[in-house]
C-alpha positions as CSV (number, residue, x, y, z in Angstrom):
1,X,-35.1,219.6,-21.8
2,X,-36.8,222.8,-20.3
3,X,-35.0,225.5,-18.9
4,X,-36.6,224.8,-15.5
5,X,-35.6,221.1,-15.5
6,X,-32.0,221.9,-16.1
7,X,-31.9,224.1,-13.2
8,X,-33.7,221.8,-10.8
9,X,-31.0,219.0,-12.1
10,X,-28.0,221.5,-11.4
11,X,-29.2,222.2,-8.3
12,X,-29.7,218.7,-7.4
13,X,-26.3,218.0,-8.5
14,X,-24.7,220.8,-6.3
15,X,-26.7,219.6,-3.4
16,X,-25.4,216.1,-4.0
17,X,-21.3,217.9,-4.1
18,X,-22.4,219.4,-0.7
19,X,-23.4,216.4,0.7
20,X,-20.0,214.8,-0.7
21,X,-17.8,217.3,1.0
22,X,-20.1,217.5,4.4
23,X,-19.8,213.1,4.5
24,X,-16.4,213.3,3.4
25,X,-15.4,215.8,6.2
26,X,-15.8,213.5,9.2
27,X,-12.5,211.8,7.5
28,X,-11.0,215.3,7.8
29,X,-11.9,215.7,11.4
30,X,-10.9,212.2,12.6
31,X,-7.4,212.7,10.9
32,X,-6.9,216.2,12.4
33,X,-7.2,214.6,16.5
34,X,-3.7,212.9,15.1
35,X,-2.0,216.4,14.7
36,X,-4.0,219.2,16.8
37,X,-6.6,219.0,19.9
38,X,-10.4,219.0,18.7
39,X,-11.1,222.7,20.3
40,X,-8.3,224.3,17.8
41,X,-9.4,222.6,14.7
42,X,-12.6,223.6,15.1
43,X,-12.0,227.3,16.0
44,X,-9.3,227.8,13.0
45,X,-11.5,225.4,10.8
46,X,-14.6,227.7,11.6
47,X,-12.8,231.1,10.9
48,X,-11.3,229.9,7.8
49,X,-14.8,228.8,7.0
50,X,-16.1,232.4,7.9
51,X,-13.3,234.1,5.5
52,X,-14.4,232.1,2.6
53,X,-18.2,233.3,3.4
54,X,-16.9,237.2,3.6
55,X,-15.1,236.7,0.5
56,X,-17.9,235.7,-1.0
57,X,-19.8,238.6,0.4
58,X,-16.9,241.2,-0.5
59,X,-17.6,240.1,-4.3
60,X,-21.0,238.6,-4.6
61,X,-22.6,240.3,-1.9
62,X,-21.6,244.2,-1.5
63,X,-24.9,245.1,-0.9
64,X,-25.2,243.2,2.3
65,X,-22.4,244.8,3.9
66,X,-23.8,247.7,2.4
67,X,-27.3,247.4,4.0
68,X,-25.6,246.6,7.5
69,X,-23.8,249.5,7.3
70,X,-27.2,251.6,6.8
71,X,-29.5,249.9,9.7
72,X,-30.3,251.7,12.5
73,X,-27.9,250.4,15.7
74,X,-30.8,248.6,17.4
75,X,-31.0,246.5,14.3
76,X,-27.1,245.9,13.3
77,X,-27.4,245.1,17.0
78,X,-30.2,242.2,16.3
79,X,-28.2,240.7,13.9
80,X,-24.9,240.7,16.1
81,X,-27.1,238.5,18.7
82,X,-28.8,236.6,16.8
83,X,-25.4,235.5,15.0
84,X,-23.7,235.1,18.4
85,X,-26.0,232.7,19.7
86,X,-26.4,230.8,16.6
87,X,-22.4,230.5,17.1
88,X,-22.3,229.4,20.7
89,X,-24.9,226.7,20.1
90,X,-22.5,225.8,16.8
91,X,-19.8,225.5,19.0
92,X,-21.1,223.2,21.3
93,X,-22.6,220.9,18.8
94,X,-19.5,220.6,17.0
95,X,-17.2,220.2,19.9
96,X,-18.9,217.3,20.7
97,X,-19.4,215.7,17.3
98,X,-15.1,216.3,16.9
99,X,-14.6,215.0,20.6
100,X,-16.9,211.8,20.0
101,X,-14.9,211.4,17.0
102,X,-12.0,210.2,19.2
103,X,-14.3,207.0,20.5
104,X,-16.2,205.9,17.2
105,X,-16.3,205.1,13.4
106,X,-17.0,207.7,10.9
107,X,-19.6,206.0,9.7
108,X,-21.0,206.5,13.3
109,X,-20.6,210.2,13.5
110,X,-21.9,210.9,9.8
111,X,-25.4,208.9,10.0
112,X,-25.9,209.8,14.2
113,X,-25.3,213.4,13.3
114,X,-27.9,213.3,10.2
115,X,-30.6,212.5,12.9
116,X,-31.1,216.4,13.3
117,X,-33.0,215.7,9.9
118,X,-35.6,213.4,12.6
119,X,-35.1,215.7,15.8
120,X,-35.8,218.9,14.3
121,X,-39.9,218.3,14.0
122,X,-39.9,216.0,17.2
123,X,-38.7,219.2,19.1
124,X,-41.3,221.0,17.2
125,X,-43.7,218.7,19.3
126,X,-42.3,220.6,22.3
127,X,-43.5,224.6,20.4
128,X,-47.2,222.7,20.0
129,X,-46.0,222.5,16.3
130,X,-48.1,219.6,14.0
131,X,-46.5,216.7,13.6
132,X,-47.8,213.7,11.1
133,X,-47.4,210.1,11.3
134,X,-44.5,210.4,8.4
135,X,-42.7,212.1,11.0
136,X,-43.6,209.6,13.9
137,X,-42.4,206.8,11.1
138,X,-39.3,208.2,10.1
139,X,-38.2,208.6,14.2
140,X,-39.1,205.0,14.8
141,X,-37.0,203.7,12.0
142,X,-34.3,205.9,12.9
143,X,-34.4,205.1,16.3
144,X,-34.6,201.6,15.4
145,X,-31.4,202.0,13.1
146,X,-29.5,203.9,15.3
147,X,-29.6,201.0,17.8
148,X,-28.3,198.5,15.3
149,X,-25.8,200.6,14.6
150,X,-24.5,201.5,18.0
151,X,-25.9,198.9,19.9
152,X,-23.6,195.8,20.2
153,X,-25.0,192.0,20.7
154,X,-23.8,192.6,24.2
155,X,-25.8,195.6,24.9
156,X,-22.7,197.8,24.9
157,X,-22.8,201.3,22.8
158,X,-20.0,202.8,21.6
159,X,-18.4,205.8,23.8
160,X,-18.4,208.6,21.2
161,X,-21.9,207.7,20.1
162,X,-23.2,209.3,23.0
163,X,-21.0,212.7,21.9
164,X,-22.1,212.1,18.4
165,X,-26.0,212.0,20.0
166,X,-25.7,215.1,21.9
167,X,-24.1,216.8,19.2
168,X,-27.2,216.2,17.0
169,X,-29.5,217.5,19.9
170,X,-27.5,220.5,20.0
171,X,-27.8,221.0,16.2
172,X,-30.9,220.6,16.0
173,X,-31.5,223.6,18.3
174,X,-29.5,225.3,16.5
175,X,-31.3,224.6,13.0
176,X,-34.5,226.0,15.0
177,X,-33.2,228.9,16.2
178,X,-32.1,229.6,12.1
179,X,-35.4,229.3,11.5
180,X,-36.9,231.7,13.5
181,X,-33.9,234.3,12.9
182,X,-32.9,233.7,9.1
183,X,-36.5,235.3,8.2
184,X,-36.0,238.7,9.7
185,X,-32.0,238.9,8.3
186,X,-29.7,238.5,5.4
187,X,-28.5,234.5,5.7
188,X,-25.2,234.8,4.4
189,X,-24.2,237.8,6.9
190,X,-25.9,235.8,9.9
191,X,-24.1,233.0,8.6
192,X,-20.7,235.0,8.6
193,X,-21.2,236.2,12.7
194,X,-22.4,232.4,13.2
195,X,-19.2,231.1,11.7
196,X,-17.0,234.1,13.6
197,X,-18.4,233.3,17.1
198,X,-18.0,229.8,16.7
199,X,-14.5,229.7,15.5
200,X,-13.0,232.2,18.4
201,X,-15.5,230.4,21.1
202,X,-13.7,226.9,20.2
203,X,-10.3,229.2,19.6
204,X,-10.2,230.5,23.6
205,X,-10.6,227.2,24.7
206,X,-8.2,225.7,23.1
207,X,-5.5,228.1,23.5
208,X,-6.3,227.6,27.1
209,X,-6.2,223.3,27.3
210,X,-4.4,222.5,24.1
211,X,-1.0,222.7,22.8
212,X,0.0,224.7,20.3
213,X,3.1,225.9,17.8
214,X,3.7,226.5,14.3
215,X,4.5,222.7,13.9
216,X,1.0,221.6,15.1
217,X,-0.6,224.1,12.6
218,X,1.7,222.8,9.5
219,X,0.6,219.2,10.2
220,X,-2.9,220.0,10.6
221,X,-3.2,222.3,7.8
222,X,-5.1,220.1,5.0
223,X,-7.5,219.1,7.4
224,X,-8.4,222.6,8.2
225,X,-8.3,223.7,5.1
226,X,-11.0,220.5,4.3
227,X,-12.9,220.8,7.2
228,X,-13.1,225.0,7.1
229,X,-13.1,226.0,3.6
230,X,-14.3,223.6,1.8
231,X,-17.0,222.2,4.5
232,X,-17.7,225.0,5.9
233,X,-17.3,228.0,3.1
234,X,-18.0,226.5,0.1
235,X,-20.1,223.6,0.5
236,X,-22.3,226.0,3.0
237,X,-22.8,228.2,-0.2
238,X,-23.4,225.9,-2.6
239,X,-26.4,225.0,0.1
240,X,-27.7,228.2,0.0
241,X,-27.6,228.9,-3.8
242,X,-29.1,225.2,-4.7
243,X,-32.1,225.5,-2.2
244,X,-33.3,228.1,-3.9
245,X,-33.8,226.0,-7.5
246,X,-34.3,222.6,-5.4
247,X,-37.7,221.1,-3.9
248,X,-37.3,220.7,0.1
249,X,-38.2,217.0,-0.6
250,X,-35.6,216.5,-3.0
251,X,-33.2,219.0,-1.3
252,X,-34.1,216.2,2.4
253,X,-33.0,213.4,0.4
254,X,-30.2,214.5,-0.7
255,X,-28.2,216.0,1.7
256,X,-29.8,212.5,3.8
257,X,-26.7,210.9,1.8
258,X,-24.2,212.3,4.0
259,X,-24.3,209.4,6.3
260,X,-23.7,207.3,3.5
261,X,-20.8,209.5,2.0
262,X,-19.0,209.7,5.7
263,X,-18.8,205.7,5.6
264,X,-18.1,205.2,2.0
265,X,-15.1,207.9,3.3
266,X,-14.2,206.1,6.3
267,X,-13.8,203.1,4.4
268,X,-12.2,204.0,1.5
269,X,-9.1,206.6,3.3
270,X,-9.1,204.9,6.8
271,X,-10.1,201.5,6.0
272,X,-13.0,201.6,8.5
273,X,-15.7,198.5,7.9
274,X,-18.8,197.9,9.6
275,X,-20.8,194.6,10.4
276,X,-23.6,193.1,8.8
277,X,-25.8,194.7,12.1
278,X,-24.2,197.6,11.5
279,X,-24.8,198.1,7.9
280,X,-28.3,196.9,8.5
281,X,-28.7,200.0,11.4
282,X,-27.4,202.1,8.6
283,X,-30.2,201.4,6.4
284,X,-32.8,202.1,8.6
285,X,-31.4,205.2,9.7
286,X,-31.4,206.6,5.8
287,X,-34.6,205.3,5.8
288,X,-36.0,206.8,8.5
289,X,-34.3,210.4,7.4
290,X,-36.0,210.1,3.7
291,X,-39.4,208.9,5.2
292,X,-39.4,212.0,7.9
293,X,-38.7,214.4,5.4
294,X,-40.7,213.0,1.9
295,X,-44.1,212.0,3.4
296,X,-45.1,214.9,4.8
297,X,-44.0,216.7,1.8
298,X,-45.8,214.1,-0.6
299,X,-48.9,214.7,1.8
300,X,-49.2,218.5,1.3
301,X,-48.2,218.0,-2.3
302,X,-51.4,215.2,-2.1
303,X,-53.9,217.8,-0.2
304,X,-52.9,221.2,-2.4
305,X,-53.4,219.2,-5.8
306,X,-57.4,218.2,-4.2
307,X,-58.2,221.6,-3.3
308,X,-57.5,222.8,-6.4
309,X,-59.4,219.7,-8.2
């Protein structure tokens, strides 16, 4: 085996232990509503998150502290703002997806939130960005697994599915706005003012409308310690490391799995089980995420190999 085709099969493999811990965290956050309100997990989960990714920095990544500390003010400036509104989005997004969390399966939350995957290009629609039929396919079968999954014989949808919904709307502008600011600065430190803002956003407002003590922070604690270093500080950098070795095809389908890994976790810890419609939703929803993300992919692959026939 060639050097090149270990790497791309460790990387696969890391991407695949991400997509573990990201699935696996919805179990995390539906256990931690039993022992702290949704706005303090997420701000105490986000800043532990954000310790683990300047800890990283501190030892890996001196020289981006380094080159902050050397930008012109204007500049350091840019990257404070771009950070802090990456962070306010990411706090609204995952506010809701911890709220909905109260009012549906995990199963639920992990494949509804994987629809940023689908939403991303559909907004690009919106920017006059090109959009193929693989795209257009993907959506549909999404859209069409996302009601069998939701959607009751009685025409009834689940409450949280609607947070779960808007969450993925809300990160999916999020995920744009990455894109347009992760080109002009260094990811890991945007990441770190991302995680920051995010954290003592969802912080405030829960010191303000949820109780808390010493006991609260005890019971919660291995949640938190899931949900913000693992989830957010390590599996976040195993992201960033693997994409660099990965295809974005194979890297799409991959981290697709999450859905699956959040309801294999809700089954397996909280004995969550879904119906024959449901599973069937499920499907189509994977489905639709592979299709969205491989097609277009296999289409440019397709039209660079006959130019250069």
């Amino acid at each position: 085996m060639n050097p090149d085709t270990r790497q791309h099969l460790r990387a696969n493999a890391l991407m695949l232990i991400a997509a573990l811990i990201w699935g696996s965290a919805f179990v995390a956050q539906r256990l931690s509503l039993d022992a702290i309100g949704p706005f303090l997990f997420t701000g105490l989960r986000f800043l532990l998150g954000a310790l683990v990714v300047l800890t990283m920095i501190v030892c890996v990544r001196r020289s981006a502290l380094a080159e902050l500390t050397k930008r012109e003010p204007a500049g350091a400036r840019e990257l404070l703002g771009a950070g802090a509104l990456l962070g306010v989005v990411l706090a609204v997004s995952i506010s809701l997806q911890q709220i909905g969390l109260q009012y549906t399966k995990v199963a639920n939350a992990g494949f509804i939130s994987s629809l940023y995957v689908v939403i991303v290009p559909l907004l690009g629609v919106l920017l006059r960005h090109k959009t193929g039929p693989g795209t257009w396919l993907g959506a549909v079968l999404a859209a069409l697994g996302m009601y069998f999954l939701s959607v009751d014989e009685h025409f009834s949808m689940l409450y949280g599915d609607w947070f779960q919904l808007a969450g993925a709307l809300a990160i999916s502008l999020q995920m744009m706005l990455v894109g347009r600011f992760a080109a002009r600065h260094d990811t890991l430190m945007l990441a770190l003012v991302q995680f920051v803002t995010c954290g003592l956003v969802c912080l405030v407002i829960g010191l303000a409308l949820e109780p808390l003590s010493v006991a609260v922070i005890v019971r919660a604690a291995p949640t938190i310690v899931y949900g913000g270093a693992l989830s957010v500080g390590v599996a976040y950098t195993i992201q960033v490391v693997a994409q660099r070795y990965a295809a974005p095809s194979h890297a799409a389908v991959i981290f697709s799995m999450e859905g699956v890994f959040a309801a294999l976790a809700g089954w397996l810890v909280l004995g969550e089980t879904l119906t024959a419609r449901a599973l069937f939703g499920c499907a189509l929803m994977l489905a639709g995420l592979i299709v969205c993300q491989v097609l277009p992919g296999w289409k440019r692959s397709r039209e660079r190999v006959s130019k250069t026939a």
